[in-house]
NUMAR-256334 format. One line per 5 residues: number of its first residue (from 1); for each residue y, z, x of C-alpha. Coordinates in steps of 0.1 Angstrom, whole numbers. Each point is the difference from the previous one (the first is absolute). Layout:
% NUMAR-256334
NUM) Y,Z,X ~ ...;
This chain:
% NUMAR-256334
1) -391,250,-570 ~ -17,-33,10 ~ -34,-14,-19 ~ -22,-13,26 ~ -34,-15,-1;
6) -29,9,21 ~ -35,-13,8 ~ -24,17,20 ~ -35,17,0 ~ -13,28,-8;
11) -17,20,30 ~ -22,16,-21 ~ -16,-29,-25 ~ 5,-28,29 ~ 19,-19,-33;
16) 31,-23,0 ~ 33,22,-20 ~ 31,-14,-15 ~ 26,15,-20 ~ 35,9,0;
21) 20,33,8 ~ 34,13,6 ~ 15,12,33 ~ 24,8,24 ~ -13,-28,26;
26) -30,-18,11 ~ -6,29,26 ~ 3,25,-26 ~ -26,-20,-24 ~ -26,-10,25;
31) 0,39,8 ~ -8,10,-32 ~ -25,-27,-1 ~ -19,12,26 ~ 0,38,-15;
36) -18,-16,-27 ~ -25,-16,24 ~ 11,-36,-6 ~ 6,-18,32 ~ 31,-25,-14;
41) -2,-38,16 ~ 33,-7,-16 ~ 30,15,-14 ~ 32,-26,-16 ~ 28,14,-19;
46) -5,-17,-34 ~ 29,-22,-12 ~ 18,-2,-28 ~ -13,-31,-20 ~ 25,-30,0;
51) 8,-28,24 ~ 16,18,32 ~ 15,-27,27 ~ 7,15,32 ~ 14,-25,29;
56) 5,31,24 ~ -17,-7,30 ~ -33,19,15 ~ -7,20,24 ~ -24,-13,28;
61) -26,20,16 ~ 13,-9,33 ~ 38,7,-9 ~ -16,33,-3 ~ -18,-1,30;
66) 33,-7,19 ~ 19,29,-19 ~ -29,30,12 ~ 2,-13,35 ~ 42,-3,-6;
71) -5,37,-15 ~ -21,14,25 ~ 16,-15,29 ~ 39,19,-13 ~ -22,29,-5;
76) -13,3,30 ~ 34,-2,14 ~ 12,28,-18 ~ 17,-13,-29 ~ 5,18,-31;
81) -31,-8,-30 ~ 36,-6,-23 ~ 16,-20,28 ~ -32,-22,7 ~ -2,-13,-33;
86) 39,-5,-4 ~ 1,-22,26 ~ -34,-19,-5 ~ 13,-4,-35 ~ 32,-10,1;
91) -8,-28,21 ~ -31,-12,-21 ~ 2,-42,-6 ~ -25,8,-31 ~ 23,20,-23;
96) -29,11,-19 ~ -14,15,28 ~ 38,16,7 ~ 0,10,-35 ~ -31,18,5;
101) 6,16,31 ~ 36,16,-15 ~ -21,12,-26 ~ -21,16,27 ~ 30,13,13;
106) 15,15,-29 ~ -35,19,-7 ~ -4,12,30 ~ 37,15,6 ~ -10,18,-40;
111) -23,17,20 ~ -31,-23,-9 ~ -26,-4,28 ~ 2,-36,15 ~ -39,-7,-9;
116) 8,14,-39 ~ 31,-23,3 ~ -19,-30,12 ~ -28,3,-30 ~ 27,-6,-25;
121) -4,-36,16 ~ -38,-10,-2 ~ 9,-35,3 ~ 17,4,39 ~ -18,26,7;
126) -40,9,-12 ~ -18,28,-2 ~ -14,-4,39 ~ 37,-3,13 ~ 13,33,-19;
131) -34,21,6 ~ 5,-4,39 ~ 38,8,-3 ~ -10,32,-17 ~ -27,7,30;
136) 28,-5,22 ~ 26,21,-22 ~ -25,33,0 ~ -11,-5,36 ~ 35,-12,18;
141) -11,-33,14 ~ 18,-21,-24 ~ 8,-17,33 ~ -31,-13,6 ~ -13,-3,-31;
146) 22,-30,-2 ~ -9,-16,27 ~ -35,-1,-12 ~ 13,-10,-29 ~ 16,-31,14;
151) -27,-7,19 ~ -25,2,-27 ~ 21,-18,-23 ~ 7,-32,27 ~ -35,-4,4;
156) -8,0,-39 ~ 26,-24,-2 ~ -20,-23,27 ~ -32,4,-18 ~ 15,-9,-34;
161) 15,-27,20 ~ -30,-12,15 ~ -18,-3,-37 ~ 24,-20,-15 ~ 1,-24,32;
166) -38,-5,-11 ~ 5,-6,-37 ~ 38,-20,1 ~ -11,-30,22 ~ -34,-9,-16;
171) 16,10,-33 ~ 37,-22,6 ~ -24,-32,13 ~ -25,2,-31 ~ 32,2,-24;
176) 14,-30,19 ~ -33,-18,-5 ~ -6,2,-34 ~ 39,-6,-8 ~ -4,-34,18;
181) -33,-8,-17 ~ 16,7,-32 ~ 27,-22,5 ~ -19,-27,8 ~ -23,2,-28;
186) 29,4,-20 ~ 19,-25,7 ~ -13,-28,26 ~ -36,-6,-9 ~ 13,-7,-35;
191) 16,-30,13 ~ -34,-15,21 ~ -16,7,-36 ~ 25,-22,-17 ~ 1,-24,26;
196) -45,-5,4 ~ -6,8,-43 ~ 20,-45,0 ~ -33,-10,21 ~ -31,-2,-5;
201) -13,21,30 ~ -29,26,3 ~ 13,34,14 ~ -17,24,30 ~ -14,25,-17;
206) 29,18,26 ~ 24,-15,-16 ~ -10,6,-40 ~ -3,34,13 ~ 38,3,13;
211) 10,-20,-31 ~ -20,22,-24 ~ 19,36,19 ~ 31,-18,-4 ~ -3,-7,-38;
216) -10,40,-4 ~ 36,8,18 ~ 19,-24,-21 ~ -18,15,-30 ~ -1,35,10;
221) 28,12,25 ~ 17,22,-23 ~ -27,15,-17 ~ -16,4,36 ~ 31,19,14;
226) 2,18,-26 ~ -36,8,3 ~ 4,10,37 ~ 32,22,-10 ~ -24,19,-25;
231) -25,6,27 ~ 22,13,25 ~ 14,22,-25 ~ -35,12,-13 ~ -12,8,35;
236) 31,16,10 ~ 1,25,-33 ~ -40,5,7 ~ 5,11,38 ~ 24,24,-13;
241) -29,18,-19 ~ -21,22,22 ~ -31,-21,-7 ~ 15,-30,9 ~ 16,17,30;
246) -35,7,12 ~ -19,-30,-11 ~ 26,-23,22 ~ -1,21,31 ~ -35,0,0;
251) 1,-38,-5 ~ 27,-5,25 ~ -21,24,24 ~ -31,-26,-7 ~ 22,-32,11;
256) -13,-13,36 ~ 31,4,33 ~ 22,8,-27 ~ -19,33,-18 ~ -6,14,42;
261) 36,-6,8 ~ 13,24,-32 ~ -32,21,4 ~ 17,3,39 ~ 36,6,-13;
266) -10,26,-24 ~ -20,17,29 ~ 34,4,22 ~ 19,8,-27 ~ -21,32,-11;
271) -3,9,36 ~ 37,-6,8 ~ 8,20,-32 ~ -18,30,3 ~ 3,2,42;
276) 41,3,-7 ~ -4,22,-30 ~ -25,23,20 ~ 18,1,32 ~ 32,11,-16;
281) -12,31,-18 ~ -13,-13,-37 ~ -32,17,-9 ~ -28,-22,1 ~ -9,3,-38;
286) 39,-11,-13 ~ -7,-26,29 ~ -26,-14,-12 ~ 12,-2,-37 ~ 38,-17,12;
291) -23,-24,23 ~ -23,-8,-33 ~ 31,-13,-17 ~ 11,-23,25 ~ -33,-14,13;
296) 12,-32,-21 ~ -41,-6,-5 ~ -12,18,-31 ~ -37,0,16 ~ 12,18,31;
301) 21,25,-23 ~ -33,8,-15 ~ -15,6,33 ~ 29,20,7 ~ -1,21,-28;
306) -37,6,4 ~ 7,8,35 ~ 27,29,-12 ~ -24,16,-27 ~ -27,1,27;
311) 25,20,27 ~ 11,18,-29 ~ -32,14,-8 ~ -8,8,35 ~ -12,-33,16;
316) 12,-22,29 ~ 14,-36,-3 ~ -27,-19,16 ~ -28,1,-21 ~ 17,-13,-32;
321) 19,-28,23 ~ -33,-8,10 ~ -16,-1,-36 ~ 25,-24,-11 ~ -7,-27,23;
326) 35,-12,1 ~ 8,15,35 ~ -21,-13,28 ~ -20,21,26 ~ 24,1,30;
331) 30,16,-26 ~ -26,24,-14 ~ -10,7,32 ~ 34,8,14 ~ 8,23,-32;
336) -30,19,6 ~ 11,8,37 ~ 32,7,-14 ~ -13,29,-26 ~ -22,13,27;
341) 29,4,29 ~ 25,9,-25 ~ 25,-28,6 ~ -7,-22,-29 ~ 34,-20,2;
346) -2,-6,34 ~ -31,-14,-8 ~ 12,-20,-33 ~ 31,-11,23 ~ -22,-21,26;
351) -19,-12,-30 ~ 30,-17,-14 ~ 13,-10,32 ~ -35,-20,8 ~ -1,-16,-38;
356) 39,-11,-2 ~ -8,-21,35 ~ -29,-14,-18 ~ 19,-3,-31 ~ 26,-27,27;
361) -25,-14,17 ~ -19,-11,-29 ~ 28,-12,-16 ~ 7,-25,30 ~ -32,-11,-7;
366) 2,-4,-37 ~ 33,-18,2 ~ -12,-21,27 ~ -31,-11,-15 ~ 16,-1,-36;
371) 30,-28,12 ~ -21,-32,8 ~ -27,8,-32 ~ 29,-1,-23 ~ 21,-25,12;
376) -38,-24,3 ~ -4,10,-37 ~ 33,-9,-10 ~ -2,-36,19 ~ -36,-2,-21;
381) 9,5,-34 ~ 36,-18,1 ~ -18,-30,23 ~ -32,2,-22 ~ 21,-12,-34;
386) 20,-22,22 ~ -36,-24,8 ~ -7,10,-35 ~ 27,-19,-13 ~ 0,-28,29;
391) -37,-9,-4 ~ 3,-21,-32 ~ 31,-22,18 ~ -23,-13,25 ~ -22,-9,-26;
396) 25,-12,-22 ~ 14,-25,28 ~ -36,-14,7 ~ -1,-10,-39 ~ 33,-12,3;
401) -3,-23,34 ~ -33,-9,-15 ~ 12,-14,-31;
């Protein structure tokens, strides 16, 4: 039996948990979990220590995407469960998706129900995926449970999509930047030193400056990159922690454009989440929970959370949405019409909808705002220790003509 290792909190101290257990599956785990009153953010198998290589290829969110709409389309045309996956599998390009889905396969021709059978992989397929295939097992619309499914799952994939347009370009032309600026430093203002340290010639204070950065890189660069390979390794073991998780959402929350756009995404992703889960049979409680552990936002998990324990002890959704003043007035609005007429995904469906156009549009923007400020920054800090290192010449040439 598998070890795994869980965080979560506990509903009844409102206090972060970690620890290990044995079980079956991550289904099975996060089950007992939540007999215990511990609502679990996370559940990994634990691996065995030692260096493990693996070159086999992922699966893609949106290769699944394409296989539920693949599934539900052979479905719907009458197609045997068995046969379906046969010949979606057999015809896989990604063999370790083809490996997984003859695993399927074999589980479910044992007998096995096709969500059990698709927990055993909670790297294809999570916890949100095999809870709505198990609504649609016990209520017989497997059917078109996947195409919400592939629906949900596309427009994920855009959001995701949309977040790493906003943080790759700005990210790919600052790297560019300060690789060029290094270089230079490095190695061609070295060579202006040289040349204006044989004359007798008073330096811009621009200049001394550039020269004075340069001599810290020749100095420096390896202790600095190793420096900056320590730091990116300290942050990324300290966002791991559930403190750090939550101080740099908050932080990132806090940034200007940037901290709106994510505050956006998370919105449409909750709403998305829970809308699909709710539509398709899932009770709102196990809901809530699944859509806590893939809000991707440890500050909205929290508001999630507080917004299960509230329902749980007889409350609505509104008012704590409202007390955590992450969700603005018009979606708070909308969920409160929602509870009140009794169609609460509906509701939580046009909420998404309105904040994944506003997600695009503002990402336009963004991007075309974002293009001419870098590229202008870029031209000022590579042309700015170009005159730096062109003042003294002109200088240089009056002494000389003059003498």
């Amino acid at each position: 039996m598998p070890t795994y290792v869980y965080r979560g909190r506990s509903l009844r101290t409102n206090e972060s948990v970690m620890g290990e257990r044995f079980a079956t599956s991550p289904q099975a785990l996060a089950a007992l979990l939540r007999r215990e009153q511990i609502a679990p953010s996370s559940i990994r198998e634990k691996k065995a220590p030692g260096f493990n290589f693996s070159f086999k290829k992922k699966v893609s969110q949106k290769e699944v995407a394409i296989f539920t709409r693949q599934f539900s389309v052979m479905l719907g045309a009458g197609l045997p469960l068995i046969q379906a996956l046969d010949a979606i599998g057999s015809q896989h390009p990604n063999k370790e998706f083809k490996s997984v889905l003859e695993q399927i396969k074999g589980d479910v021709e044992s007998g096995t129900t096709l969500s059990a059978a698709m927990a055993r992989h909670p790297g294809v397929f999570d916890t949100l995926y095999t809870n709505m295939i198990a609504a649609g097992e016990s209520g017989g619309i497997l059917e078109t449970i996947l195409q919400r499914l592939s629906v949900f799952i596309e427009k994920i994939v855009k959001l995701k999509g949309a977040l790493k347009s906003a943080l790759i370009y700005p990210s790919t032309i600052l790297t560019i930047a300060v690789g060029v600026v290094a270089v230079i430093l490095w190695k061609v203002v070295p060579v202006f030193r040289t040349l204006y340290e044989g004359f007798d010639v008073d330096l811009p204070l621009l200049t001394r400056v550039v020269i004075a950065m340069s001599e810290i890189v020749e100095r420096f660069m390896i202790p600095i990159v190793i420096l900056l390979g320590l730091l990116a390794f300290g942050f990324k073991s300290y966002y791991k922690t559930d403190k750090g998780r939550h101080v740099v959402d908050k932080a990132i929350l806090r940034i200007p454009v940037i901290g709106e756009v994510i505050r956006k995404i998370g919105i449409a992703r909750f709403t998305r989440t829970l809308a699909t889960l709710l539509s398709s049979g899932v009770p709102i409680l196990e809901g809530l929970e699944v859509t806590a552990r893939t809000a991707g936002n440890a500050i909205l998990e929290d508001v999630i959370l507080e917004v299960r324990q509230r329902i749980e002890a007889g409350g609505n959704m509104a008012d704590p949405m409202r007390q955590s003043n992450f969700f603005p007035p018009m979606v708070i609005q909308m969920v409160s019409v929602g509870e009140s007429t009794g169609e609460i995904d509906a509701m939580l469906t046009k909420v998404a909808d309105y904040y994944e156009e506003e997600v695009d549009t503002v990402m336009a923007n963004l991007m075309t705002l974002l293009e001419p400020i870098l590229m202008v920054f870029l031209g000022v800090v590579v042309g700015g220790i170009v005159i730096a290192m062109y003042l003294p010449l002109f200088k240089l040439i009056q002494v000389l003509s003059g003498g």
